[in-house]
C-alpha positions as CSV (number, residue, x, y, z in Angstrom):
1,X,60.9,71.4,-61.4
2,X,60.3,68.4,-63.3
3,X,60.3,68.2,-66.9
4,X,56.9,69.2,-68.6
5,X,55.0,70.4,-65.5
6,X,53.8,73.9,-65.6
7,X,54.9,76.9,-64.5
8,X,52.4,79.0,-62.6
9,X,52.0,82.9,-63.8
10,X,53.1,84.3,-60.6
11,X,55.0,82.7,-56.9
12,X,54.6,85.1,-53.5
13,X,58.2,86.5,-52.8
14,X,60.3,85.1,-55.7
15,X,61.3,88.5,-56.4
16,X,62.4,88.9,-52.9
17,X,64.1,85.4,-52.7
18,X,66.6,86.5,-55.8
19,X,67.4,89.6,-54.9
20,X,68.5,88.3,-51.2
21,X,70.2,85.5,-53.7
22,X,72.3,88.2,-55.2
23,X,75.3,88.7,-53.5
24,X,75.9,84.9,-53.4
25,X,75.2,84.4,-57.0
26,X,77.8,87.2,-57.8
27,X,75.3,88.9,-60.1
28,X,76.1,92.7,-58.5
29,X,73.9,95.1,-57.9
30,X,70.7,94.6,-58.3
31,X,67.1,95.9,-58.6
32,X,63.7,94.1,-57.3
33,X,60.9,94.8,-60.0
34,X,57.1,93.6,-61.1
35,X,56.3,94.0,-64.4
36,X,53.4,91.5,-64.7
37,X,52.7,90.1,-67.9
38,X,49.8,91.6,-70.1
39,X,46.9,89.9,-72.1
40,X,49.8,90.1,-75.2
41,X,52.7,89.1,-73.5
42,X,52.4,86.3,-70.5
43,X,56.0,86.8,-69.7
44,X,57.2,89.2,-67.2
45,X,59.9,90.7,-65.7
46,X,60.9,89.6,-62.2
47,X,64.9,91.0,-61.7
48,X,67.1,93.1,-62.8
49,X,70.9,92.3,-61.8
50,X,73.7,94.3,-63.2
51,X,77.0,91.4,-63.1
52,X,80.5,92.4,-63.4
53,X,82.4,91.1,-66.3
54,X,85.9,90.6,-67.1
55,X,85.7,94.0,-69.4
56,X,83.4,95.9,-67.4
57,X,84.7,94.4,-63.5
58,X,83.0,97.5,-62.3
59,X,79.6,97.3,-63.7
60,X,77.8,96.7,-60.7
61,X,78.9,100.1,-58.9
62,X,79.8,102.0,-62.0
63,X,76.8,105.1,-62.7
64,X,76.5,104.5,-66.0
65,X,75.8,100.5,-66.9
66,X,77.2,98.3,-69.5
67,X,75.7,95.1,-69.0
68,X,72.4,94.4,-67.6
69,X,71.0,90.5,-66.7
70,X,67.2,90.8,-67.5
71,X,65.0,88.0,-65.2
72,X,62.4,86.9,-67.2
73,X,59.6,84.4,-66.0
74,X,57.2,82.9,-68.8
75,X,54.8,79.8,-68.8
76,X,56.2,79.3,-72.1
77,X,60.2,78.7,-70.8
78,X,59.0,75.7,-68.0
79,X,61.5,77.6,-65.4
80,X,60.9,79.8,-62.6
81,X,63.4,82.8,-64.3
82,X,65.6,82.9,-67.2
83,X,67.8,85.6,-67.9
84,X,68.5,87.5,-71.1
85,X,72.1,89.5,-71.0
86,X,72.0,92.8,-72.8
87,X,75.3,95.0,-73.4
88,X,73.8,98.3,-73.4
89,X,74.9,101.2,-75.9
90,X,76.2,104.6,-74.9
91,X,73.5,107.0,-73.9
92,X,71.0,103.9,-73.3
93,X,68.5,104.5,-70.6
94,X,64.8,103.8,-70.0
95,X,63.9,107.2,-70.3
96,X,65.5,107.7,-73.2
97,X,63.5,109.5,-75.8
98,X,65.2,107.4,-78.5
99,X,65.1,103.4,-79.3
100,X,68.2,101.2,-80.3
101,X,68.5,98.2,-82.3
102,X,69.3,95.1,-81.4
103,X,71.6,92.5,-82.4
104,X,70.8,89.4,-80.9
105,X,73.5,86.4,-80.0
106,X,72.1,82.9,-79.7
107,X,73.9,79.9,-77.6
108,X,74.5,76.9,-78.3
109,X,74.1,73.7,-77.1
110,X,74.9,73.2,-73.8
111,X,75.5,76.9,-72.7
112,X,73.7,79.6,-71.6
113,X,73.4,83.8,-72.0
114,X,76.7,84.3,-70.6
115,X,78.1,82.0,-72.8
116,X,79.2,85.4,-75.2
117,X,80.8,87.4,-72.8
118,X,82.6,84.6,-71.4
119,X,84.3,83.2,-74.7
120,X,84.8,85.8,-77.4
121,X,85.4,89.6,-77.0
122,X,82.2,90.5,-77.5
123,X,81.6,93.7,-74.8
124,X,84.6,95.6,-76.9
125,X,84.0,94.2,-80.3
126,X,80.7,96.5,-80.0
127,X,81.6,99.0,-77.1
128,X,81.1,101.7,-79.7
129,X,78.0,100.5,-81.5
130,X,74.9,102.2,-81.7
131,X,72.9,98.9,-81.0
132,X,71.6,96.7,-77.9
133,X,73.2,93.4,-78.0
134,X,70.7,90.8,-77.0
135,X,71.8,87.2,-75.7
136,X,68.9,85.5,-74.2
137,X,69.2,82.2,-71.9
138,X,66.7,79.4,-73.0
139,X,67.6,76.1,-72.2
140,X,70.9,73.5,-72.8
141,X,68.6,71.7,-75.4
142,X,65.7,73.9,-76.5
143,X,66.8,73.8,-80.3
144,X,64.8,77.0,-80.4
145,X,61.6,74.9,-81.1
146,X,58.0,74.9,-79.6
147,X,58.7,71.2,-78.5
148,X,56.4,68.5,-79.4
149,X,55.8,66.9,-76.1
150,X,54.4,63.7,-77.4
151,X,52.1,65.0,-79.3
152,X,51.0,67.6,-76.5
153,X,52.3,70.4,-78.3
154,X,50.0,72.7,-75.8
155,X,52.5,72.2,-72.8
156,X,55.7,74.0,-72.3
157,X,58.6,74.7,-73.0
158,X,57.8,76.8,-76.6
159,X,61.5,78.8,-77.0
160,X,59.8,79.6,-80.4
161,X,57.3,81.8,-79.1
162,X,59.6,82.7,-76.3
163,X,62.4,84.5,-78.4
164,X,60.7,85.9,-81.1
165,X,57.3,87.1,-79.2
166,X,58.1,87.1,-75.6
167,X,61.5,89.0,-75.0
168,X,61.5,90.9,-78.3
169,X,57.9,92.5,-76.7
170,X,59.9,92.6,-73.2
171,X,62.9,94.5,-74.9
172,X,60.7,96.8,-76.9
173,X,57.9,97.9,-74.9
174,X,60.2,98.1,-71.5
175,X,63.8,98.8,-72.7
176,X,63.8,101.2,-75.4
177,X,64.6,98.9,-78.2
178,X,63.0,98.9,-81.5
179,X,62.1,96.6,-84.5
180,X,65.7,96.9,-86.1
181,X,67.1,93.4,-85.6
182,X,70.2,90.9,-86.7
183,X,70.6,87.9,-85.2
184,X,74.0,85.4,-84.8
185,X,74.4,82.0,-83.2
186,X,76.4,79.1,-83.1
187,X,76.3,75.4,-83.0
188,X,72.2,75.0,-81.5
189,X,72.2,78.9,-81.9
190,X,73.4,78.7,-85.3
191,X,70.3,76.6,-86.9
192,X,67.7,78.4,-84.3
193,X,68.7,82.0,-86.1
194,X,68.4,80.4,-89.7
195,X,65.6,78.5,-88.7
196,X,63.9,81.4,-86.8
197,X,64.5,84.2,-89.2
198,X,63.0,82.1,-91.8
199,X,59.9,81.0,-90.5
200,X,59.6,84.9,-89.6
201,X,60.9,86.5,-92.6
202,X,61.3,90.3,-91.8
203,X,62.0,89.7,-87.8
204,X,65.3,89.6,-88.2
205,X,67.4,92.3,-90.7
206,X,70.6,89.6,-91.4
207,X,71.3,86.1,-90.1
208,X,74.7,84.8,-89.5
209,X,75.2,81.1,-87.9
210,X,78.3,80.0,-87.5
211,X,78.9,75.8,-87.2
212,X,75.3,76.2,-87.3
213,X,72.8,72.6,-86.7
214,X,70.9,73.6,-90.0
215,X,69.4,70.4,-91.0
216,X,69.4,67.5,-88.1
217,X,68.3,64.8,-90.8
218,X,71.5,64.7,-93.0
219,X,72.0,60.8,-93.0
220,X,75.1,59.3,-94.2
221,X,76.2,55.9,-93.9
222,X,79.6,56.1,-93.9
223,X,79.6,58.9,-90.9
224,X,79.3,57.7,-87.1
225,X,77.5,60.4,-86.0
226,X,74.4,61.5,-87.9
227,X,72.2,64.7,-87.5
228,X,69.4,63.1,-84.6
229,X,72.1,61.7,-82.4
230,X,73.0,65.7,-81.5
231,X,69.5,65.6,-80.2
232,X,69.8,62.6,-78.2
233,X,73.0,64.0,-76.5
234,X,72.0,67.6,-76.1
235,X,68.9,66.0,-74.6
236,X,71.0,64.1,-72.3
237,X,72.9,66.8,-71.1
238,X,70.5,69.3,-70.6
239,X,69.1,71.4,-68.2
240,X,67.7,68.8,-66.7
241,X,68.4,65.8,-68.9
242,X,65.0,65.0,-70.6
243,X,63.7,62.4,-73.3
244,X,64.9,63.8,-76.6
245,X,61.8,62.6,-78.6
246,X,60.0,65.5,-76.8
247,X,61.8,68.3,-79.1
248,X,60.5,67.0,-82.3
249,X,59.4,63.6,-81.3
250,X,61.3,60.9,-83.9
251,X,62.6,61.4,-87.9
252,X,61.7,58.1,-88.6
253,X,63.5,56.6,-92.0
254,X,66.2,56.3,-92.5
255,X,67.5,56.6,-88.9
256,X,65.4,54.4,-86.5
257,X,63.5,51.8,-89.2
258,X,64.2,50.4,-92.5
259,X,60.8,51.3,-93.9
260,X,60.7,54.0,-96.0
261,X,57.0,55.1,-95.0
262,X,57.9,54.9,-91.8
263,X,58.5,58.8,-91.4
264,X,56.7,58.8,-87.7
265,X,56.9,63.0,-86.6
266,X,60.0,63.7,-89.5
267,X,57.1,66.6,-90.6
268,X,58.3,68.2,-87.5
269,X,62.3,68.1,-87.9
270,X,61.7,69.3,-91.3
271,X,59.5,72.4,-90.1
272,X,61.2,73.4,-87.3
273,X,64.5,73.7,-89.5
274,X,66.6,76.4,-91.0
275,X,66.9,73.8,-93.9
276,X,62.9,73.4,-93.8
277,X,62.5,77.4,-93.8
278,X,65.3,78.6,-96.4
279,X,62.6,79.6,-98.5
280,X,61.8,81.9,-96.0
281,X,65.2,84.0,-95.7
282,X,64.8,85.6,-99.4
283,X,66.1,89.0,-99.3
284,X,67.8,88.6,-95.9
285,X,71.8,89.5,-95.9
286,X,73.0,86.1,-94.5
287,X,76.8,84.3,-93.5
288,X,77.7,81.1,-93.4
289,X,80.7,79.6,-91.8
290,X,81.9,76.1,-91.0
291,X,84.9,73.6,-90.5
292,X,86.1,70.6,-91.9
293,X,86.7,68.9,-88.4
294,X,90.6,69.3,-89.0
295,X,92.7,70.9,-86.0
296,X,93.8,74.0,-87.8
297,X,95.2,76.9,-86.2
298,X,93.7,80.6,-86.5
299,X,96.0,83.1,-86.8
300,X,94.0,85.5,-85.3
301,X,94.1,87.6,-82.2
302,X,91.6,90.2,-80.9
303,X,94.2,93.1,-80.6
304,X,91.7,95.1,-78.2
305,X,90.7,97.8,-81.0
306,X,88.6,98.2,-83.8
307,X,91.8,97.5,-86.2
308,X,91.9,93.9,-85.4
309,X,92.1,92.4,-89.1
310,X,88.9,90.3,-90.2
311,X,89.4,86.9,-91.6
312,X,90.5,87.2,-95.1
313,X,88.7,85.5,-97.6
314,X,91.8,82.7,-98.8
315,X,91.0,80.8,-95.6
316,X,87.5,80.0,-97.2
317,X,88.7,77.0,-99.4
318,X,86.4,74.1,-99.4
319,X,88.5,71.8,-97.8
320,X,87.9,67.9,-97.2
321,X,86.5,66.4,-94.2
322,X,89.1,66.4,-91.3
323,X,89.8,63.5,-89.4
324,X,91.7,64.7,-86.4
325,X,90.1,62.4,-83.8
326,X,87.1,62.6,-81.8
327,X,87.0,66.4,-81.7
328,X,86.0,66.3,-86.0
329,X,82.9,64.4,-85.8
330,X,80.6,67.1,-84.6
331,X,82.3,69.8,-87.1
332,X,82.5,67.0,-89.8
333,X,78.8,66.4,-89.6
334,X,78.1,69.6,-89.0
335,X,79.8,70.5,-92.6
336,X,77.4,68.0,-94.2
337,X,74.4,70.0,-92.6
338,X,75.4,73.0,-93.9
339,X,76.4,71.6,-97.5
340,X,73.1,70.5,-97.9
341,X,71.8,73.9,-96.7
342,X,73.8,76.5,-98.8
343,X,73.0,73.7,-101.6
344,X,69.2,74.3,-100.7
345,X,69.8,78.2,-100.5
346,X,71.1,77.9,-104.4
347,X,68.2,75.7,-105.7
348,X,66.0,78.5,-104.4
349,X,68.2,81.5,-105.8
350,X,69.1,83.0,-102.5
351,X,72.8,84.8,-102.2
352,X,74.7,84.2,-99.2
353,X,78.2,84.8,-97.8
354,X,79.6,81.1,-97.4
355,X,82.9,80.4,-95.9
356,X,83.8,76.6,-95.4
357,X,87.0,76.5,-94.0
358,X,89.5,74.2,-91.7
359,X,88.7,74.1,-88.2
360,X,86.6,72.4,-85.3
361,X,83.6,72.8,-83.5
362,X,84.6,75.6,-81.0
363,X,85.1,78.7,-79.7
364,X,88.4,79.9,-81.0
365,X,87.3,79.4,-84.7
366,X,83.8,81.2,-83.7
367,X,85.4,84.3,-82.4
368,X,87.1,85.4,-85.3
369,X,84.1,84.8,-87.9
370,X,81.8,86.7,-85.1
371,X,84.2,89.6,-85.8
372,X,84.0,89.4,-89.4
373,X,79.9,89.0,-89.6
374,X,79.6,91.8,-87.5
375,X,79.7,94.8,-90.2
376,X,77.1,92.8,-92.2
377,X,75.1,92.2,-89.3
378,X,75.0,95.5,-87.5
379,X,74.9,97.7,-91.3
380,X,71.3,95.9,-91.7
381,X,70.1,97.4,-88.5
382,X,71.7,100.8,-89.3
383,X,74.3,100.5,-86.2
């Protein structure tokens, strides 16, 4: 489907289509179901697909579930189905007579809602929680935004409205989760939960981003890569690889002119920032984390049990900007974004747990601080 056409409410036999898609997808067993959207909500729930994982290999065929792959259509996503993965908590059901929180895991750039399970630990880091975790699929670029479309900010894709409204309603009203909920992400994910917790103080209990994009116009000179070129390349390597002027449309000075009044849509960047919405996160429990771009190594190892160490605090020491090649320039600008934002944070008195440390942009540096957010993250929820 081409970028920026829209997506009717309803198509005869999808349902049908995925579920006989099923066993070549690998998804497991799975259930057909119509749960048409409502005058509230216009998303709906076309699939359900229980996948195997490299923890739970017998999900599919096991009685009681662990993982469930929720098939969501919504005019708002521009796509016939996206999926939101859900580990579910002992004693979970859809009859049950009692709700769950939910903690929810946003990707990053590039990657999708399996991206969790399939890089970190994630199914046994919570395997005895008393919480839903939530990692909904929206798009290899969506920067969490209601895009701007060249103005046409009525057409889709709106990931805004689409995490926060849509499957939050979807999870609440049809899976027996309730309003308790802490949100995490990384890289793209990491500025989407800042930037969506705070232009909807109270959604969300606690925020932790990790390498988080939390303010896209940090310009410096003396850098190669500076906060809109992300865009461009997520953009280019998305989905389906669109023109990145329609997230936010363009910042203006001082990227692409030398007038200083030329700002053209940099309104837009600003309010559809975690940087833009700081303001907003008073009172929310929140962790920061990020690298210095230098190739440093871990020391950690997820043991398989609840004893696995969290990071200790001495790794948290400010360190210079790396320069270990090509790998440091995202993490190097990405420390610059978040310098400016725990600076913003301070001007407006706001606490938060702040850890700038050596390391890159990846996953082996994000799995261990994902274990060491989660106490804060799932105590705000009561979990």
């Amino acid at each position: 489907m081409p970028p920026g056409s829209a997506v009717p409410r309803r198509r005869v036999g999808l349902s049908l289509v995925l579920a006989l898609l099923a066993s070549f997808l690998g998804l497991g067993a799975a259930a057909t179901t119509s749960h048409a959207a409502t005058d509230t909500n216009p998303a709906s729930v076309l699939w359900e697909a229980y996948p195997d994982t490299d923890a739970y290999p017998h999900n599919s065929t096991d009685p009681v579930k662990r993982v469930i792959d929720i098939g969501i259509r919504s005019p708002s996503t521009d796509a016939a189905v996206k999926w939101v993965r859900v580990l579910l908590p002992v004693g979970w059901s859809k009859t049950a007579t009692r709700t769950w929180p939910t903690l929810w895991l946003l990707h990053g750039g590039g990657d999708d809602h399996t991206s969790y399970t399939t890089n970190t630990h994630i199914e046994e880091m919570t395997a005895d929680k008393d919480a839903m975790v939530v990692m909904p699929q929206t798009s290899k670029c969506s920067s969490y935004t209601n895009w701007w479309n060249y103005g046409d900010e009525s057409q889709p894709p709106d990931w805004e409205d689409y995490v926060v409204d849509e499957v939050s309603q979807i999870l609440e009203s049809q899976y027996r989760a309730n309003d308790q909920r802490a949100v995490l992400g990384i890289s793209m994910g990491g500025g989407g939960a800042m930037m969506l917790a705070g232009k909807h103080p109270g959604h969300f209990k606690a925020v932790a981003e990790l390498s988080g994009a939390v303010n896209m116009l940090h310009y410096d000179a003396d850098e190669l890569l500076q906060g809109p070129s992300v865009v461009k390349w997520g953009a280019a390597a998305c989905d389906v690889p669109v023109d990145w002027k329609r997230v936010n449309g363009e910042p203006g000075y001082p990227f692409y002119t030398t007038d200083p009044t030329d700002l053209r849509q940099q309104r837009l960047w600003k309010e559809n920032s975690a940087i833009g919405n700081a303001a907003g996160l008073r009172g929310t429990p929140l962790y920061v984390y990020y690298g210095n771009g230098s190739d440093a190594p871990r020391n950690w190892t997820w043991t398989g049990t609840a004893t696995t160490p969290r990071m200790p605090a001495a790794r948290c020491t400010s360190p210079a900007a790396g320069n270990d090649g090509v790998a440091a320039f995202v993490e190097r600008n990405i420390r610059a974004q978040n310098q400016d934002f725990v600076a913003e944070l301070g001007s407006l008195g706001i606490p938060a747990t702040v850890c700038a440390a050596a390391g890159q942009h990846g996953w082996d540096y994000w799995e261990p601080e994902i274990w060491t957010a989660l106490p804060m993250l799932l105590s705000a929820i009561g979990a």
